[in-house]
C-alpha positions as CSV (number, residue, x, y, z in Angstrom):
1,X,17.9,-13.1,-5.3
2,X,14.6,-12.1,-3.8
3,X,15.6,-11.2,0.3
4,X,12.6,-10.0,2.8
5,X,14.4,-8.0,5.3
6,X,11.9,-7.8,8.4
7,X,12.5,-5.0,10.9
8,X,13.5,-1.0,9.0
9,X,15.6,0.3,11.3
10,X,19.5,1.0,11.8
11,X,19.7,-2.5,10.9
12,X,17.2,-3.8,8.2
13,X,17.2,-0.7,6.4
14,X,21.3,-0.2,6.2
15,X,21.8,-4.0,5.3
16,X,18.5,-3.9,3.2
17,X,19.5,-1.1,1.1
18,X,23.0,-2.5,0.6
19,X,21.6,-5.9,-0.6
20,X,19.7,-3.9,-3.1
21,X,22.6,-2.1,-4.0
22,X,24.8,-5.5,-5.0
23,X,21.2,-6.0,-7.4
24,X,19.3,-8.1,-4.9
25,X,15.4,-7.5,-5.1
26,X,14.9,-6.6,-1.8
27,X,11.1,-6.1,0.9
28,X,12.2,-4.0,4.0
29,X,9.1,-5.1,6.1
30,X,8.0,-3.2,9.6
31,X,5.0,-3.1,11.3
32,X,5.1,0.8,12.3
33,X,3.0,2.3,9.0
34,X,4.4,5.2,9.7
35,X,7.8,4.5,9.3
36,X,6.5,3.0,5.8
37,X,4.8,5.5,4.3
38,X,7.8,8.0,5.5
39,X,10.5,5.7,3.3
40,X,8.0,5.7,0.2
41,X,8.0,9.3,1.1
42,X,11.7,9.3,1.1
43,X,12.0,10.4,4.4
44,X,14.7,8.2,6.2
45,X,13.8,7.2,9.7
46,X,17.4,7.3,10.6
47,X,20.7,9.1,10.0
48,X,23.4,7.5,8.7
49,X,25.5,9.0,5.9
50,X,24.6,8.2,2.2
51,X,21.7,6.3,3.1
52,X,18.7,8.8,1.7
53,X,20.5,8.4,-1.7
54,X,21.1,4.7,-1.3
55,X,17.5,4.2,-0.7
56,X,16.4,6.6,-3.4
57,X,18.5,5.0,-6.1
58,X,17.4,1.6,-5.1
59,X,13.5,2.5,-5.1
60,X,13.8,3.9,-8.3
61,X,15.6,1.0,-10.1
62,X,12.7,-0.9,-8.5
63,X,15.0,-3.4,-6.2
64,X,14.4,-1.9,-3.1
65,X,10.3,-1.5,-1.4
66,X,8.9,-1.5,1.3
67,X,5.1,-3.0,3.4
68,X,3.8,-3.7,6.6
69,X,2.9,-6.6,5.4
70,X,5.1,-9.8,6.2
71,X,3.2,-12.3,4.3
72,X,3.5,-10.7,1.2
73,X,7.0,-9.6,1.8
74,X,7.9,-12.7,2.4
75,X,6.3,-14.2,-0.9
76,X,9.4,-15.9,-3.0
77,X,11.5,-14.9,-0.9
78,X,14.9,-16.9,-1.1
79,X,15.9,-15.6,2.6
80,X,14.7,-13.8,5.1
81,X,16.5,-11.9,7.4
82,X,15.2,-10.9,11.2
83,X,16.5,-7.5,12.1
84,X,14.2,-6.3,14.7
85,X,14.6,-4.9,18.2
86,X,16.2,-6.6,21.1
87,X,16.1,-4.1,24.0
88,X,17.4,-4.9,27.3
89,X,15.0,-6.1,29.9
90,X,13.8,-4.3,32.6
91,X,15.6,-6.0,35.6
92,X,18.1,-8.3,34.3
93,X,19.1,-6.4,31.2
94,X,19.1,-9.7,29.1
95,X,17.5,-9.0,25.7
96,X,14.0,-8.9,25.0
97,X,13.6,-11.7,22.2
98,X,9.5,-11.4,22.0
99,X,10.4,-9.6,18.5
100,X,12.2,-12.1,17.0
101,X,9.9,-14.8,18.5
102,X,7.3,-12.8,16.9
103,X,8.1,-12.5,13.3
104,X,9.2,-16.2,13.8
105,X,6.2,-17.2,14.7
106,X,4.6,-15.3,12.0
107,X,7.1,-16.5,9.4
108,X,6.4,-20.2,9.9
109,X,2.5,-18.8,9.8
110,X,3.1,-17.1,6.3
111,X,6.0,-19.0,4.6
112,X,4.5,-21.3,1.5
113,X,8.7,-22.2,-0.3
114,X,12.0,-22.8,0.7
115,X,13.9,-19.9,2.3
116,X,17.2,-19.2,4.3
117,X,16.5,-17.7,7.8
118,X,18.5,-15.7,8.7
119,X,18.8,-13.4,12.6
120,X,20.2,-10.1,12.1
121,X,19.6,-8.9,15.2
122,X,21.9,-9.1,18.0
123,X,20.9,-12.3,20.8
124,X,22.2,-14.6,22.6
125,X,23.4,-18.4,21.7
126,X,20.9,-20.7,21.0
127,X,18.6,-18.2,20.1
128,X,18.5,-19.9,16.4
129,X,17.4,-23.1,17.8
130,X,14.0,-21.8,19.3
131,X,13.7,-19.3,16.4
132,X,13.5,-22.6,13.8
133,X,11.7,-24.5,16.4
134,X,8.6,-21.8,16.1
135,X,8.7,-21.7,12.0
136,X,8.7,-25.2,11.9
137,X,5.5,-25.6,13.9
């Protein structure tokens, strides 16, 4: 299965290389170049334990890559997951959905076949109504 994981952080890089792992062909997508050209570097942009040889393995068997690009990590992809950054807000410490609302938006912009959607990041109920409301536009 072809999965787009959009957002490269403690989330979308953990669950992305994991994917690839179980054989999965797997895009982790960010925005932050940066951050991209340090992973084809092999430079992890986060600790966690095992992951630098998770991600090596998976690059070099060819199921794991990464772009800034969303519409061509999306491309045939059979789903998508959304595992970006929901900080609190500054005053009401509800999350900050303009991420996810973002890469939703740009989803439904990009997305040319059938895919699951799917929101890895952590928000509140009903936030997968409005998030298929803005693809489907």
């Amino acid at each position: 299965m072809k999965i787009a994981m959009v957002g490269s952080g403690y989330v979308g890089l953990v669950s992305g290389a994991c994917f690839a792992d179980f054989g999965h062909d797997v895009v982790c997508i960010d925005k932050d170049q940066g951050k991209i050209d340090r992973l084809h570097a092999g430079i992890m942009p986060i600790y966690e334990p095992g992951l630098d040889d998770l991600v090596g393995n998976n690059v070099k068997s060819g199921r794991l890559s990464f772009t800034t690009s969303l519409a061509e990590g999306i491309k045939g992809a059979e789903a998508i997951f959304i595992a970006v950054g929901t900080p609190s807000r500054r005053g009401d410490g509800h999350a900050d959905l303009t991420f996810v609302y973002e890469v939703a938006r740009e989803v439904g912009e990009n997305l040319a076949n059938a895919a699951v959607i799917v929101t890895k990041s952590t928000v509140p109920v009903g936030t997968g109504d409005e998030v298929e409301r803005i693809i489907r536009r």
